[in-house]
PDB file of N, CA, C and O in Angstrom:
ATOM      1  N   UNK A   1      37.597 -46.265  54.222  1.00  0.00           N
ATOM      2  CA  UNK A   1      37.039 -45.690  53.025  1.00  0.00           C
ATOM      3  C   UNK A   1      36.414 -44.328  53.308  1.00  0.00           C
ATOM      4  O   UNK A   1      36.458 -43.456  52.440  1.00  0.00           O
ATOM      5  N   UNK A   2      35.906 -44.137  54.343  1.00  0.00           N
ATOM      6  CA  UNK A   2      35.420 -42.906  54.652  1.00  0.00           C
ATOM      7  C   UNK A   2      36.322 -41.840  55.671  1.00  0.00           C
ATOM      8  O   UNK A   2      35.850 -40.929  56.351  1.00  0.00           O
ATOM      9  N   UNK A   3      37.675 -42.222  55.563  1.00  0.00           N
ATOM     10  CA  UNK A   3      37.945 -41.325  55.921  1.00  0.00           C
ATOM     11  C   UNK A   3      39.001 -40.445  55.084  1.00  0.00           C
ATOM     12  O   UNK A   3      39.928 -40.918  54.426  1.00  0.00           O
ATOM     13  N   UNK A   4      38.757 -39.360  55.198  1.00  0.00           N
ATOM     14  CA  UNK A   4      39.496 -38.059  53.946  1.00  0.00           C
ATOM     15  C   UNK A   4      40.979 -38.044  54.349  1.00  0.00           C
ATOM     16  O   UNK A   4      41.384 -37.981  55.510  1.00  0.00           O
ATOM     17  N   UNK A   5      41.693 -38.105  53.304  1.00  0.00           N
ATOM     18  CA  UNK A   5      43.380 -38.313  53.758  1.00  0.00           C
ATOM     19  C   UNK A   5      44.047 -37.072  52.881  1.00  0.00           C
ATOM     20  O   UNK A   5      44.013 -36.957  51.656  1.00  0.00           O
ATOM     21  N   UNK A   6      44.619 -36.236  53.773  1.00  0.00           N
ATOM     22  CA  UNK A   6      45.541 -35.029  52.878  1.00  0.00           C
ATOM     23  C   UNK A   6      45.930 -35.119  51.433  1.00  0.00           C
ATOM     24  O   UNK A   6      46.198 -34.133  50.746  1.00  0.00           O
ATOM     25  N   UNK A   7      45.949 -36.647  50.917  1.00  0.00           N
ATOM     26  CA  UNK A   7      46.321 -36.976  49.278  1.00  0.00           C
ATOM     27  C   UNK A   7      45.012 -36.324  48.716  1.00  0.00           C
ATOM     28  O   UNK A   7      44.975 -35.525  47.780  1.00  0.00           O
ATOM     29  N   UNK A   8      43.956 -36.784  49.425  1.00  0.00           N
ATOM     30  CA  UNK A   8      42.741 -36.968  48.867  1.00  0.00           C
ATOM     31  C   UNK A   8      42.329 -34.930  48.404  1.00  0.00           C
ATOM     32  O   UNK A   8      41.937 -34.562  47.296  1.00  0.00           O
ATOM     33  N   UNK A   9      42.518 -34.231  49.310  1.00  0.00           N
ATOM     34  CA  UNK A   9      42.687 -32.986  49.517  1.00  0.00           C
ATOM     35  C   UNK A   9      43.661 -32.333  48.025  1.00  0.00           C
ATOM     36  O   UNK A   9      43.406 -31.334  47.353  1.00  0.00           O
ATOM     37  N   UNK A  10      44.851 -33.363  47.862  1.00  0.00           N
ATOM     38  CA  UNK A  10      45.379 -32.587  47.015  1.00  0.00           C
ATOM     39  C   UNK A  10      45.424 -32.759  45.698  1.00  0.00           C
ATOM     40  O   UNK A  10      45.935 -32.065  44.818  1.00  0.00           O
ATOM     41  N   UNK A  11      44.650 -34.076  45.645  1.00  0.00           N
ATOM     42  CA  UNK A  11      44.267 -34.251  44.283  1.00  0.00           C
ATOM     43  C   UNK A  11      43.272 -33.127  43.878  1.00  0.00           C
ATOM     44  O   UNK A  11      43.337 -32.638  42.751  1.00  0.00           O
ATOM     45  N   UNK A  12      42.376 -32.724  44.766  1.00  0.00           N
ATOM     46  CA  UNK A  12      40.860 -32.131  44.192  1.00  0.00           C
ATOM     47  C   UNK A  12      41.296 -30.699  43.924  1.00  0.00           C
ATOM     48  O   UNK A  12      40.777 -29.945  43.101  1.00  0.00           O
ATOM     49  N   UNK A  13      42.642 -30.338  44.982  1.00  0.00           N
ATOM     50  CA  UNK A  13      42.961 -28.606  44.266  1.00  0.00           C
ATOM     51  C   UNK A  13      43.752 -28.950  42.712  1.00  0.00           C
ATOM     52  O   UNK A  13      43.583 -28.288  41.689  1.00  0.00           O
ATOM     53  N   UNK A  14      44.711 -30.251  42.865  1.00  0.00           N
ATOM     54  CA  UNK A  14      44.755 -30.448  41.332  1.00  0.00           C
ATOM     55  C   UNK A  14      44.066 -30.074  40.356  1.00  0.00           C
ATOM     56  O   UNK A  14      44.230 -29.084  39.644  1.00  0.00           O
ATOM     57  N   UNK A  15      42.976 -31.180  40.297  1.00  0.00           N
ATOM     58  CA  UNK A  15      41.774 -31.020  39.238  1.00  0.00           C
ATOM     59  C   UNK A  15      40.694 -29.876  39.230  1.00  0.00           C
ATOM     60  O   UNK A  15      39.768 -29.692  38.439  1.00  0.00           O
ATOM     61  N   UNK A  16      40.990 -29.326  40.085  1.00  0.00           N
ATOM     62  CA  UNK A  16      40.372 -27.528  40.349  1.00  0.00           C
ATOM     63  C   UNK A  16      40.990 -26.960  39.289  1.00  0.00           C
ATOM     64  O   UNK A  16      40.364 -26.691  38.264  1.00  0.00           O
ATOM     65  N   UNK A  17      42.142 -26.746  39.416  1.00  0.00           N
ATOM     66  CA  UNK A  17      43.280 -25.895  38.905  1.00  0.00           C
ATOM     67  C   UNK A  17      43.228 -26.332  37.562  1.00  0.00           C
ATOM     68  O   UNK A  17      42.717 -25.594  36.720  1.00  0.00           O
ATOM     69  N   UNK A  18      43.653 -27.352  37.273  1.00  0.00           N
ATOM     70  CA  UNK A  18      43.470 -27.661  35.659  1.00  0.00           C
ATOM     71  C   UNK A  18      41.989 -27.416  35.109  1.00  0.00           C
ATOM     72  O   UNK A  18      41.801 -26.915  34.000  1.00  0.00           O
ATOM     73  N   UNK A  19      40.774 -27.870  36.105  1.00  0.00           N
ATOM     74  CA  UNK A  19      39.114 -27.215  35.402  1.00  0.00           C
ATOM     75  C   UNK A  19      39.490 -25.704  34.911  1.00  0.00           C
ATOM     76  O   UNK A  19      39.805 -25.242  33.814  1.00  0.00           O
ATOM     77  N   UNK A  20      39.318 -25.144  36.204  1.00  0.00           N
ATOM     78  CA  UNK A  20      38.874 -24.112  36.026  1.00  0.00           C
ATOM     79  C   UNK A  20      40.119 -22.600  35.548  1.00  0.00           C
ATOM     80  O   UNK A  20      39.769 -21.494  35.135  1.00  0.00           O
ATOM     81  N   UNK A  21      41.542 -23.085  35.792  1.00  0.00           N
ATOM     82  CA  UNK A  21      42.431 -22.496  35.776  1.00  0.00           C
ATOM     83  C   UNK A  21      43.224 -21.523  36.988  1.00  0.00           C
ATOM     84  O   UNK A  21      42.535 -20.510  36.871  1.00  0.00           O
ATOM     85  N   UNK A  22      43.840 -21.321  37.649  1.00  0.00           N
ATOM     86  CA  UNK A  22      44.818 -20.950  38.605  1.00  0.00           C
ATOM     87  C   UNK A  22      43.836 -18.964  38.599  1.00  0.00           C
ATOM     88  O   UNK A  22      43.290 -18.408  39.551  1.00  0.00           O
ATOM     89  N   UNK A  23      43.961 -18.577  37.488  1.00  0.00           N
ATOM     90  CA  UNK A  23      43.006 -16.711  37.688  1.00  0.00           C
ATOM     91  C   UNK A  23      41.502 -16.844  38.533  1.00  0.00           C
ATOM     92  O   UNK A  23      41.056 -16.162  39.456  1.00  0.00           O
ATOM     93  N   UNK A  24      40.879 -18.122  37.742  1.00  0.00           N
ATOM     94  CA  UNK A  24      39.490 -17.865  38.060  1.00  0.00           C
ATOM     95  C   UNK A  24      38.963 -18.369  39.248  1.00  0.00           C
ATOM     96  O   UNK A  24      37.826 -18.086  39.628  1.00  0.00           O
ATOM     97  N   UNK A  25      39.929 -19.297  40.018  1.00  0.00           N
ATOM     98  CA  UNK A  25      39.428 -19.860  41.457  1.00  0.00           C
ATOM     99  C   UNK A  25      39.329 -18.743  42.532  1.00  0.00           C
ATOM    100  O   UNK A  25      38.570 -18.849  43.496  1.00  0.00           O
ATOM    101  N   UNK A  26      40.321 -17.413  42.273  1.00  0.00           N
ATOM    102  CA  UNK A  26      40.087 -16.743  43.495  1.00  0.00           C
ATOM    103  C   UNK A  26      38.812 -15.688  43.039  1.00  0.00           C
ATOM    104  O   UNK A  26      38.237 -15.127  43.971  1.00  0.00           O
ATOM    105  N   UNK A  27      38.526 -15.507  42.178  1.00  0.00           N
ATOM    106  CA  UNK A  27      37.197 -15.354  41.439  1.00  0.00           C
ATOM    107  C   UNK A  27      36.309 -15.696  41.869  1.00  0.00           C
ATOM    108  O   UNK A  27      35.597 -14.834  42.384  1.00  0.00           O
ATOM    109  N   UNK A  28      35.885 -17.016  41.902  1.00  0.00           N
ATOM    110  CA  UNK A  28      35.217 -17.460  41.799  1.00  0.00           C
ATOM    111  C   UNK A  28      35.084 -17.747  43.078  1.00  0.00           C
ATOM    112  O   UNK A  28      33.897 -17.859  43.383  1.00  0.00           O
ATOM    113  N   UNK A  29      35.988 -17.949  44.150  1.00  0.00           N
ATOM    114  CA  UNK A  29      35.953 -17.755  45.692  1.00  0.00           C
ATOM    115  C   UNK A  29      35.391 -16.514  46.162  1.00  0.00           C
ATOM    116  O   UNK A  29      34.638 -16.372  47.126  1.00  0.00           O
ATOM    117  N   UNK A  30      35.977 -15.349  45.130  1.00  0.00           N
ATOM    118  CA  UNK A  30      34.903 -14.471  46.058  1.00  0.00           C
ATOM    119  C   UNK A  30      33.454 -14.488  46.046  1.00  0.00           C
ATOM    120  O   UNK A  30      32.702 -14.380  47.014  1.00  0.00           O
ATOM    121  N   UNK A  31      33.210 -14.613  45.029  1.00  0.00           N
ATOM    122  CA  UNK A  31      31.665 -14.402  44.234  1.00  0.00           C
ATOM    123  C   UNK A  31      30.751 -15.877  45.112  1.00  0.00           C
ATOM    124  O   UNK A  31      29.598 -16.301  45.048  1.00  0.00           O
ATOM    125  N   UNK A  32      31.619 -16.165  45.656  1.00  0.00           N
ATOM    126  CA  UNK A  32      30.826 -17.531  46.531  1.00  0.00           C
ATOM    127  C   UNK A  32      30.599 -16.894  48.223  1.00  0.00           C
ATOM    128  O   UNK A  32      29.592 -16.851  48.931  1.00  0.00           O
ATOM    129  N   UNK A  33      31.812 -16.514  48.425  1.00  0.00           N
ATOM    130  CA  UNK A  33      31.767 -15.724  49.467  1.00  0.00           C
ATOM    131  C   UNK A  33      30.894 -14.405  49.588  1.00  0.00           C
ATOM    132  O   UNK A  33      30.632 -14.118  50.756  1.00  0.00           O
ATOM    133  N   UNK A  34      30.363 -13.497  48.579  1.00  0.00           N
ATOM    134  CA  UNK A  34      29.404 -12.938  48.641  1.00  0.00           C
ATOM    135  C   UNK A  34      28.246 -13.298  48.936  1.00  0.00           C
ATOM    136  O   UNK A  34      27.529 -12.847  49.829  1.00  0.00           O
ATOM    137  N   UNK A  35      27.904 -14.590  47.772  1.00  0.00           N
ATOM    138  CA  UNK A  35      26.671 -15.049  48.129  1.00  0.00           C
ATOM    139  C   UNK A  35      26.193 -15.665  48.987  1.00  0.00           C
ATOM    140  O   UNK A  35      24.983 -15.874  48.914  1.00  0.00           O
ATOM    141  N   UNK A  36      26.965 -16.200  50.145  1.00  0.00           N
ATOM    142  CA  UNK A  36      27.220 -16.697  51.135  1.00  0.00           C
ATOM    143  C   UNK A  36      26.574 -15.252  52.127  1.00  0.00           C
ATOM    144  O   UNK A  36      25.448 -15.118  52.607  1.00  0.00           O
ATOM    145  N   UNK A  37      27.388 -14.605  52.169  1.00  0.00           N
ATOM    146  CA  UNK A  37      26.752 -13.371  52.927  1.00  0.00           C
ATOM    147  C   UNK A  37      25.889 -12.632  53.025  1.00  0.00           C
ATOM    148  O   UNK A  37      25.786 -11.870  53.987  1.00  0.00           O
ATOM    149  N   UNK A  38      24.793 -12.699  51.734  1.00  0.00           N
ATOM    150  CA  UNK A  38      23.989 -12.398  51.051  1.00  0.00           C
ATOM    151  C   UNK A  38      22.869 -13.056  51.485  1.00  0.00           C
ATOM    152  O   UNK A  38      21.810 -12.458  51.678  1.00  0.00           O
ATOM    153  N   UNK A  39      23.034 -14.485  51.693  1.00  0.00           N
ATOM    154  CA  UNK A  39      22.205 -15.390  52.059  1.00  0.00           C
ATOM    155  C   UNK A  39      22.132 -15.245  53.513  1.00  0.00           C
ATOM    156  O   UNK A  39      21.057 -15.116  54.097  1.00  0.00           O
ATOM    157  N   UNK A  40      23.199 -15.264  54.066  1.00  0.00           N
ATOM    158  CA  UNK A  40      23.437 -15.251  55.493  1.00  0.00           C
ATOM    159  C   UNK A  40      21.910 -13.914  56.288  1.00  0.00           C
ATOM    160  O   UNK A  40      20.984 -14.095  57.079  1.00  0.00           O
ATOM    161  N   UNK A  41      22.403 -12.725  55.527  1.00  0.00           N
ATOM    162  CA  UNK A  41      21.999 -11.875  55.856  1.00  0.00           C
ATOM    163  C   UNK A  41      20.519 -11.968  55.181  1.00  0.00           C
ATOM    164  O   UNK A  41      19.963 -11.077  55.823  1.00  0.00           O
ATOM    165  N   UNK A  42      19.572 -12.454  54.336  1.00  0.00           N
ATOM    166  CA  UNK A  42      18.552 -12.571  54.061  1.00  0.00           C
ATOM    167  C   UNK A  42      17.767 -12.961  55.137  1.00  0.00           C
ATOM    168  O   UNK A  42      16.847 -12.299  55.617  1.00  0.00           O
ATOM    169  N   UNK A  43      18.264 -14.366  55.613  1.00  0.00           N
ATOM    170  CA  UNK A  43      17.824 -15.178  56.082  1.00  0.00           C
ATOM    171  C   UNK A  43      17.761 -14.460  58.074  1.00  0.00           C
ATOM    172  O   UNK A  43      16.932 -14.650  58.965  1.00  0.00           O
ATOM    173  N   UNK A  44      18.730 -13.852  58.045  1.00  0.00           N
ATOM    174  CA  UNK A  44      18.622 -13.382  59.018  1.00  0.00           C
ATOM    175  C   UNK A  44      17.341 -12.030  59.633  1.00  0.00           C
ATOM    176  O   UNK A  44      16.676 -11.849  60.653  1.00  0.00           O
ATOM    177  N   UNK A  45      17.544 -11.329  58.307  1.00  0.00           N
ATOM    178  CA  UNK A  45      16.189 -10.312  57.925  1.00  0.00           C
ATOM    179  C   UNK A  45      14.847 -11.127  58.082  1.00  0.00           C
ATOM    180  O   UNK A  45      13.732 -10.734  58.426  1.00  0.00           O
ATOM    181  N   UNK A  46      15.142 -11.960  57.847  1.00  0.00           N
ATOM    182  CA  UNK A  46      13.629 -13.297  57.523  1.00  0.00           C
ATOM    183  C   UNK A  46      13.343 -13.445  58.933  1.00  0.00           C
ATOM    184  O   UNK A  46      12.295 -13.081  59.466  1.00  0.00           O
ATOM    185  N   UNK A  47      14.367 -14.022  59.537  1.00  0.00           N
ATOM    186  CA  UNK A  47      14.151 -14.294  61.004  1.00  0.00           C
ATOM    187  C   UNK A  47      13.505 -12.723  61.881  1.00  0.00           C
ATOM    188  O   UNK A  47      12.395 -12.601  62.401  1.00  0.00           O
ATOM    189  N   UNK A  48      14.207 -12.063  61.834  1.00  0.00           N
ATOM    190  CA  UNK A  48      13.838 -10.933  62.567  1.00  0.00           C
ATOM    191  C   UNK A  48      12.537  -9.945  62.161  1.00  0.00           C
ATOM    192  O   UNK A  48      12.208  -8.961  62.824  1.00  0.00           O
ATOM    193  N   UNK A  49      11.942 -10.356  61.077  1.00  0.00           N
ATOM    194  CA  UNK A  49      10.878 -10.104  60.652  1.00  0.00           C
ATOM    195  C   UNK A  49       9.730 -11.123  61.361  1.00  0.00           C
ATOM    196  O   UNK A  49       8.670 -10.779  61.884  1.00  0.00           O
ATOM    197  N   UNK A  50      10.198 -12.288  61.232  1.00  0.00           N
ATOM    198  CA  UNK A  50       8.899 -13.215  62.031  1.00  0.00           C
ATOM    199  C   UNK A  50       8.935 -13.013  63.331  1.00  0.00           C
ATOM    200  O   UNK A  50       8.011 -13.526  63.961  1.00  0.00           O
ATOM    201  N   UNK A  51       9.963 -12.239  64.100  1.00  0.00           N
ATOM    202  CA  UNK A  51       9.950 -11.927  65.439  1.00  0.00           C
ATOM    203  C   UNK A  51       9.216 -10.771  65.413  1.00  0.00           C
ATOM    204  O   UNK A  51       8.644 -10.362  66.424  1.00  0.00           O
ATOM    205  N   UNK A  52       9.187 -10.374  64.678  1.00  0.00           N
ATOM    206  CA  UNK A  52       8.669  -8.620  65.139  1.00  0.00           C
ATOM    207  C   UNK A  52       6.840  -9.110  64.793  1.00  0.00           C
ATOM    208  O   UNK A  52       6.101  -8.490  65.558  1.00  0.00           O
ATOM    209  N   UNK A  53       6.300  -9.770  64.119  1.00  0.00           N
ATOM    210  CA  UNK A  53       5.639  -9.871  63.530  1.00  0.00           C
ATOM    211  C   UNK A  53       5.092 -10.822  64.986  1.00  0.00           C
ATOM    212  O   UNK A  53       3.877 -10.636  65.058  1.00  0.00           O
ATOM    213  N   UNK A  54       5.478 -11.599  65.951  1.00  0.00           N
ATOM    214  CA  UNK A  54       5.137 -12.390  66.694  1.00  0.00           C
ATOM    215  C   UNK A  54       5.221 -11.544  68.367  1.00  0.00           C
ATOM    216  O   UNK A  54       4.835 -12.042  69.425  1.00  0.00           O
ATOM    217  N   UNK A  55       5.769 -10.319  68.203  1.00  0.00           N
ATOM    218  CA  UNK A  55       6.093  -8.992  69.127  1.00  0.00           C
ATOM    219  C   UNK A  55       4.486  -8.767  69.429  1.00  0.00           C
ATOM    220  O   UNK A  55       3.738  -8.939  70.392  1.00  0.00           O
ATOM    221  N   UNK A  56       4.345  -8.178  67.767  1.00  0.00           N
ATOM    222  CA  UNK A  56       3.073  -7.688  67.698  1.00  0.00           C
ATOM    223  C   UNK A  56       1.809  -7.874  67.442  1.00  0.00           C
ATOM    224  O   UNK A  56       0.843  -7.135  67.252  1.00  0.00           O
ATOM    225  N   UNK A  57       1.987  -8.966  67.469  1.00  0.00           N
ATOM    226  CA  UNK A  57       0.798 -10.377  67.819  1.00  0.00           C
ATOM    227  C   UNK A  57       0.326 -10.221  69.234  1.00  0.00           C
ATOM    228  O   UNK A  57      -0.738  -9.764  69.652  1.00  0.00           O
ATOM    229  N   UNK A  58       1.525 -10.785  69.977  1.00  0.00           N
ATOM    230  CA  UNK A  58       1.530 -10.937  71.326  1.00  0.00           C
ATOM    231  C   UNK A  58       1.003  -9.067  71.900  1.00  0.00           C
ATOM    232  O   UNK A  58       0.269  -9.021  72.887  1.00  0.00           O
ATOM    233  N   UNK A  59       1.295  -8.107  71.433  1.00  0.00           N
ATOM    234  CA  UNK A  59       0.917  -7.030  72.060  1.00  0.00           C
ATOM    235  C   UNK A  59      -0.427  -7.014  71.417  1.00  0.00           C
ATOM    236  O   UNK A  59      -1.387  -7.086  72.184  1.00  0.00           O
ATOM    237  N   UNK A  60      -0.578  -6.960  70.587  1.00  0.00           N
ATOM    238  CA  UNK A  60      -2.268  -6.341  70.251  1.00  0.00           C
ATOM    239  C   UNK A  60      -3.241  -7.579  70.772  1.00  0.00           C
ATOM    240  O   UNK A  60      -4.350  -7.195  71.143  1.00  0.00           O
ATOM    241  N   UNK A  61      -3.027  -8.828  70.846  1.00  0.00           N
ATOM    242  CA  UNK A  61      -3.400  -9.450  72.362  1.00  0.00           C
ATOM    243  C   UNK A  61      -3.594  -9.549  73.598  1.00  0.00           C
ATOM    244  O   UNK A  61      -4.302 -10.325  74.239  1.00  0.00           O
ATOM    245  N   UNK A  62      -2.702  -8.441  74.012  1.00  0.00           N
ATOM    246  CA  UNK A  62      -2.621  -8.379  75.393  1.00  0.00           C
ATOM    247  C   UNK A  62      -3.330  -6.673  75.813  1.00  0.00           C
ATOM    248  O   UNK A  62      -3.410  -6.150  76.924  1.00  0.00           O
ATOM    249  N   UNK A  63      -3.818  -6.065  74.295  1.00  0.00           N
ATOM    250  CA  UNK A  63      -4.878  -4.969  74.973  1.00  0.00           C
ATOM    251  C   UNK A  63      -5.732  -5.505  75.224  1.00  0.00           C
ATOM    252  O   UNK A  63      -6.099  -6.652  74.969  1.00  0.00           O
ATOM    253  N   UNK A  64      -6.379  -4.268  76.067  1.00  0.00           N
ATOM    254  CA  UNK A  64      -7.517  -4.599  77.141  1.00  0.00           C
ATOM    255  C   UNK A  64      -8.226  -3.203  76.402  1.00  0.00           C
ATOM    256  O   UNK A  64      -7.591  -2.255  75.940  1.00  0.00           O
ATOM    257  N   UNK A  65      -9.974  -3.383  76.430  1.00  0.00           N
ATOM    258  CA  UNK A  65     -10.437  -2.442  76.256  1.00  0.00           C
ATOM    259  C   UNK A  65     -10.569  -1.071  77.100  1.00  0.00           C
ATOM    260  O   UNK A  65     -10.266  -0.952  78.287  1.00  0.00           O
ATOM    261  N   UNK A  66     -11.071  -0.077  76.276  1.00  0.00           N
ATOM    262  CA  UNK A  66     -11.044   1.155  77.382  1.00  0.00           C
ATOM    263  C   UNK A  66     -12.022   1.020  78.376  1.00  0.00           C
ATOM    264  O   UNK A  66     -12.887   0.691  77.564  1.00  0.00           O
ATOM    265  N   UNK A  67     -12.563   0.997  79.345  1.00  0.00           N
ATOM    266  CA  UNK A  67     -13.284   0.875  80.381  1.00  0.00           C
ATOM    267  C   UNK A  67     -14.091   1.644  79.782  1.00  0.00           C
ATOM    268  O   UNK A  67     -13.590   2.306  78.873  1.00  0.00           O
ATOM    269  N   UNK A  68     -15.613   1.838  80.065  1.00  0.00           N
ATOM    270  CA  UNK A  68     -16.622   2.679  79.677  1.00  0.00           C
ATOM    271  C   UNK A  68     -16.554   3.609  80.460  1.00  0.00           C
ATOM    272  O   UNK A  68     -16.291   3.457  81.653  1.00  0.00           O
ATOM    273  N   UNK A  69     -16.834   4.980  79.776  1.00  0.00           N
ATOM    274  CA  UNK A  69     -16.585   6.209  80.687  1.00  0.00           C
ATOM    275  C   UNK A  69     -17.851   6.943  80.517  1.00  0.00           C
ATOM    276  O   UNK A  69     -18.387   6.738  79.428  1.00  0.00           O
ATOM    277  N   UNK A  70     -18.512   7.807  81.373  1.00  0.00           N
ATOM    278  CA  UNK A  70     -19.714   7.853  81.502  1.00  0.00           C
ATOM    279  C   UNK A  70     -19.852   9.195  80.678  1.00  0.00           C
ATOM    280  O   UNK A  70     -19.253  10.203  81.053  1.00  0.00           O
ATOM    281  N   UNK A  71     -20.569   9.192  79.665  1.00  0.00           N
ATOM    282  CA  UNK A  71     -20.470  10.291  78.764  1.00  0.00           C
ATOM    283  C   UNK A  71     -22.086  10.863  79.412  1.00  0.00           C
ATOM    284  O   UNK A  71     -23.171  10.369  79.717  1.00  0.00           O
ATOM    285  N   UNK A  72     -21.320  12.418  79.378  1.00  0.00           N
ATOM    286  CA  UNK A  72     -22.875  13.162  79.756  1.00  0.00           C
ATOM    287  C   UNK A  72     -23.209  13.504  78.244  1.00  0.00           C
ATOM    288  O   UNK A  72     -22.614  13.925  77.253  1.00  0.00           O
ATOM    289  N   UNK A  73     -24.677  13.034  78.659  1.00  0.00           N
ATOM    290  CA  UNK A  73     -25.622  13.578  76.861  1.00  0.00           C
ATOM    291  C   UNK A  73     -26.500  14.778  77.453  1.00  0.00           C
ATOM    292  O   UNK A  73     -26.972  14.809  78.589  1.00  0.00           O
ATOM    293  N   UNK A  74     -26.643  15.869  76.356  1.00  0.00           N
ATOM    294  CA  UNK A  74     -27.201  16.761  76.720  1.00  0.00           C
ATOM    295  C   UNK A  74     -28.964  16.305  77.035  1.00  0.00           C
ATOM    296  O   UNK A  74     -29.338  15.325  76.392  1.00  0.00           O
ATOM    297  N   UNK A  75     -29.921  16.905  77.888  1.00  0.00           N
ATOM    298  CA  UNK A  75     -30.993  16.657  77.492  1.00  0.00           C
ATOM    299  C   UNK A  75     -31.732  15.985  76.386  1.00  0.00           C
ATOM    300  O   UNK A  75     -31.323  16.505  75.348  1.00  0.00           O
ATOM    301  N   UNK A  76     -32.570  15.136  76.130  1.00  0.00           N
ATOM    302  CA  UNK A  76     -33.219  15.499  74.806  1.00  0.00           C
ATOM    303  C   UNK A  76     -34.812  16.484  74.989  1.00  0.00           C
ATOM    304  O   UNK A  76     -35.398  16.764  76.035  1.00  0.00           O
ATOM    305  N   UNK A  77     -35.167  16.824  73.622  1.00  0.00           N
ATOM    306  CA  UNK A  77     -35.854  17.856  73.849  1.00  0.00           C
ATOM    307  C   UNK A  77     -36.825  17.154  73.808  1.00  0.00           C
ATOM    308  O   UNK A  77     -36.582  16.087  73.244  1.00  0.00           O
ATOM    309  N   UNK A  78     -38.008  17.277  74.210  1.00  0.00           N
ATOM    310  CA  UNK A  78     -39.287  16.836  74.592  1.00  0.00           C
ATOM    311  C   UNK A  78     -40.009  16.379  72.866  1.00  0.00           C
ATOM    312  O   UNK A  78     -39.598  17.187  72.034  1.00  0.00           O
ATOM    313  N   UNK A  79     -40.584  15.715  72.484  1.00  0.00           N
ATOM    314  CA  UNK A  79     -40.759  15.295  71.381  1.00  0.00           C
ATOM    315  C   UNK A  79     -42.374  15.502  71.197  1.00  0.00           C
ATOM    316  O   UNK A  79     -43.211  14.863  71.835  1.00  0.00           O
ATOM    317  N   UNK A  80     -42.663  16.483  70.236  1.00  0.00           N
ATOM    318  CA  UNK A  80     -44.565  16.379  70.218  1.00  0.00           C
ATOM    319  C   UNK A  80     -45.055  15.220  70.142  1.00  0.00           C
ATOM    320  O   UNK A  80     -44.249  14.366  69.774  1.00  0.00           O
ATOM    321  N   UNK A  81     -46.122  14.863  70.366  1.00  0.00           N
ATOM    322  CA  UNK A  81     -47.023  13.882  70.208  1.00  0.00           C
ATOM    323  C   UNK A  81     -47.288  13.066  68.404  1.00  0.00           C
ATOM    324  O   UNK A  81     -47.766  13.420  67.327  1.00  0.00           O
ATOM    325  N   UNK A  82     -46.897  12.328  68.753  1.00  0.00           N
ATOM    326  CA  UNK A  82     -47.010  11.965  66.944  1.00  0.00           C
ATOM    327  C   UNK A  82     -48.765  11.860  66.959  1.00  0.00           C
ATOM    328  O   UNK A  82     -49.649  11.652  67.789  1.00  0.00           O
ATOM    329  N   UNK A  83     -48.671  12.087  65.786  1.00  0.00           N
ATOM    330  CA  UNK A  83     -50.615  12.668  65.210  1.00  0.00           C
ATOM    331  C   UNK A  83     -50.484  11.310  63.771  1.00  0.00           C
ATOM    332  O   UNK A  83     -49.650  11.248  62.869  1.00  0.00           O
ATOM    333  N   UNK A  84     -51.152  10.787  63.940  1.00  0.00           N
ATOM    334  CA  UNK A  84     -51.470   9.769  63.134  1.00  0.00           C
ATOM    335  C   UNK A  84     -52.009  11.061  61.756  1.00  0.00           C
ATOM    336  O   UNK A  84     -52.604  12.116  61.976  1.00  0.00           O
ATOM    337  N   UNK A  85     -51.561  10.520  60.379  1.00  0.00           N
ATOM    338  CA  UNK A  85     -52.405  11.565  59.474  1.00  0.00           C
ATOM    339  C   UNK A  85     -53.622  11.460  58.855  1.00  0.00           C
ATOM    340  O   UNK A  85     -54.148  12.195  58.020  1.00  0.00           O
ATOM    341  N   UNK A  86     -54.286   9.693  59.763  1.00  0.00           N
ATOM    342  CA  UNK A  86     -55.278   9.574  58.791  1.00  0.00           C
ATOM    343  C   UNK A  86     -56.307  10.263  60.405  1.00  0.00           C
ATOM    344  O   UNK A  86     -57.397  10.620  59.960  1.00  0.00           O
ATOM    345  N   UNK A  87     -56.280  10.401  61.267  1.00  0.00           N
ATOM    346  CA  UNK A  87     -56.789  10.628  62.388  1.00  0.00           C
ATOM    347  C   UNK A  87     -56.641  12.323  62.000  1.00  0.00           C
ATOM    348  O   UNK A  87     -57.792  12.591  61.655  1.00  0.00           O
ATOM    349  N   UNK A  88     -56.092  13.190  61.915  1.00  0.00           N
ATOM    350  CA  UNK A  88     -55.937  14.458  61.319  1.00  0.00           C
ATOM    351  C   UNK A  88     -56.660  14.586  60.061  1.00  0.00           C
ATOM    352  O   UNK A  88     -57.416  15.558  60.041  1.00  0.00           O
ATOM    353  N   UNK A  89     -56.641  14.028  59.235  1.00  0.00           N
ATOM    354  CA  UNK A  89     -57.917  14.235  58.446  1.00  0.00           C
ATOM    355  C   UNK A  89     -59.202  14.351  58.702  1.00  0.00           C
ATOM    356  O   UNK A  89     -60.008  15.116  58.173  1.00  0.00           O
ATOM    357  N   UNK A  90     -59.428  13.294  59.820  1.00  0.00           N
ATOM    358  CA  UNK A  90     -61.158  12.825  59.913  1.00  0.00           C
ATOM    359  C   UNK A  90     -61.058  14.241  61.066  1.00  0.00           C
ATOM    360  O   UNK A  90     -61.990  14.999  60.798  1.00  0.00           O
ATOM    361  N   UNK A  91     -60.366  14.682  62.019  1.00  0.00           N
ATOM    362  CA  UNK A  91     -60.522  15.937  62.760  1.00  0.00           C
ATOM    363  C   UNK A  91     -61.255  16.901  62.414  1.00  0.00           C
ATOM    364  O   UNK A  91     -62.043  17.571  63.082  1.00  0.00           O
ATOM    365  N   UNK A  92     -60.802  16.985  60.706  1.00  0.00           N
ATOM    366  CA  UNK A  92     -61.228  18.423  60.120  1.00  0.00           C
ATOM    367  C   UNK A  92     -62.791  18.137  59.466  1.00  0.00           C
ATOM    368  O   UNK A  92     -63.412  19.054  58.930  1.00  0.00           O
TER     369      UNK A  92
END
């Protein structure tokens, strides 16, 4: 019962042919075959997108920070004495 026998094959292009008519099957073969390729190639974009995306995972993981580098600061300038203002009042 389960196994497919060449009759079985030629009944179904039969009843193809009478559905759909003898013009529209190769029609309709292509337009399957597009979408077929269509899909093919989506799916493939899909894939190679989660790779790139797992590229650059793995790299911005694997930086390392910049080492600290010893920055010269200029002097600072000597800073007056802070004067309290209620102590500057009672002065005068």
């Amino acid at each position: 019962m389960g196994a497919l026998k060449p009759w079985h094959i030629a009944v179904l292009v039969v009843v193809l042919i009478l559905l759909f008519g003898a013009k529209r099957l190769p029609d309709a073969a292509r337009s399957l075959g597009r979408s077929l390729r269509i899909i093919k190639a989506e799916t493939k974009s899909l894939a190679d997108d989660d790779r790139d995306l797992a590229e650059k995972a793995d790299a911005q993981a694997a930086r390392q920070p910049l080492p600290p580098q010893a920055v010269q600061q200029p002097p600072a300038a000597p800073q007056p004495p802070v004067v309290d203002p209620v102590h500057r009042v009672r002065d005068n």
